[in-house]
N, C-alpha and C positions, 0 to 999 in steps of 0.2 A: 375627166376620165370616167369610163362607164365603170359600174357597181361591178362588181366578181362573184362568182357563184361564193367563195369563199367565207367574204365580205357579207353577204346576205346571211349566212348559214351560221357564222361567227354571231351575229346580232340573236337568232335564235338561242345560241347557245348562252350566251350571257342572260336572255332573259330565265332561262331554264332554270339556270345558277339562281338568280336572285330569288325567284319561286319556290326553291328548294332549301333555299338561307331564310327564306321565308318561314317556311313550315318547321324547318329548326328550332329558328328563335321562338317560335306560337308554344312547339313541344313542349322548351324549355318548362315558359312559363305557367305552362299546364292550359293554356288558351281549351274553354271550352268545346269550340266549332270547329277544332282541327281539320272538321272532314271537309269543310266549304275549300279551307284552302287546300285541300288534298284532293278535290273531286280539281278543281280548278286548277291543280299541277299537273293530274294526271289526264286530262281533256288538251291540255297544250303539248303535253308529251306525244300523245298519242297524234295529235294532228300534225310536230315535226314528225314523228316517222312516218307519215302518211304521206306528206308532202316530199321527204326523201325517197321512198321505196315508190312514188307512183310517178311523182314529177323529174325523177333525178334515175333513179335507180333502173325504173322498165323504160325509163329512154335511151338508156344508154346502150350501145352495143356490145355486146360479150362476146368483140372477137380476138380478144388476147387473153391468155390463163388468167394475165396477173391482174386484171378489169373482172375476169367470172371469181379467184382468188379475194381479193375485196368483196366485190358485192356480196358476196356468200360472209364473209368476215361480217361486214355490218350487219346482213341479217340476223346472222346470230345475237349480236351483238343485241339489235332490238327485241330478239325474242327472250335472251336473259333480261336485260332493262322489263320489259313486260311483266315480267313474273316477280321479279322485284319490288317491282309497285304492286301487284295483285296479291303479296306477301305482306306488304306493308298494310294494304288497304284492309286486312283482316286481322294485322295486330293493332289497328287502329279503332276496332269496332271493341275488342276488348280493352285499349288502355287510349288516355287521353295522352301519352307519349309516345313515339316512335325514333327507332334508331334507323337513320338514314345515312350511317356509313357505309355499309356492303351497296346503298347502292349510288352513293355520289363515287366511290370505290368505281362501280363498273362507267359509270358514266363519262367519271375525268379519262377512264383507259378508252372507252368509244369517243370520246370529243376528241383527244390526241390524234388519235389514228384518221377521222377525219378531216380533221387541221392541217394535219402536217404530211400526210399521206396519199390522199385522199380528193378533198376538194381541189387542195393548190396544185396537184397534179393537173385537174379538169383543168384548171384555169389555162394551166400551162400546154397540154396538148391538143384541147380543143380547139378547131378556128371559130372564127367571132360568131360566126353565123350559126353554129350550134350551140357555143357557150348563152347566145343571145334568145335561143330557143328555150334552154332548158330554166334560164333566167325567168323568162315569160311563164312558162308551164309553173315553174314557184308561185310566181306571186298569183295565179289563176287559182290555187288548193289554199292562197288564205284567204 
């Protein structure tokens, strides 16, 4: 059985998680280089949402409210995640710790919504032939 837009997007998101359990645990222990693993969270962040908003998001058509309704929903979504890390990325130039609740906080609320909302929608009302395009155009942005 072929891979799901889902299914692809899911493995993104797990590795995100471990990235960010990453940088937790570094915190914790006051790990000196915080910033290699924070420069290298937020270089993979930024290329899932690049790959969602370019490969996923301006191919899709915004001919029903509740498709322009979403997509304006994740946008947002990444542009609070954005600022989050750019929030983070400057309490991290003054402390060798950073609190990364507020934003695994926004991130579990953006993963859900595309999880459960969102992607497995696509899977569901797209025919093969586009699910199979947008599939493509993914793995072309990494």
């Amino acid at each position: 059985m072929a891979e799901t837009i889902l299914e692809i997007m899911k493995k993104d998101h797990l590795h995100l998680h471990e990235l960010m359990d990453g940088i937790e645990k570094e915190s914790i222990k006051g790990v000196a280089n915080l910033e290699d693993s924070f420069d290298n969270f937020k270089f993979e962040v930024e290329n899932h949402m690049l790959i969602e908003e370019k490969a996923i998001f301006s191919y899709l058509e915004e001919d029903s409210e509740a498709g322009r309704i979403s997509i304006n929903r994740l946008l947002e979504d990444h542009e609070l995640l954005r600022e989050l890390i750019n929030e983070l990325e400057l309490e991290l130039q003054n402390s060798s710790e950073v609190d990364l609740s507020n934003l695994k906080d926004a991130w579990d609320a953006h993963e859900n919504f595309e999880e459960n909302s969102f992607y497995d929608r696509l899977d569901e009302e797209l025919d093969t032939g586009k699910k199979q395009e947008i599939i493509e155009r993914i793995k072309e942005f990494r």
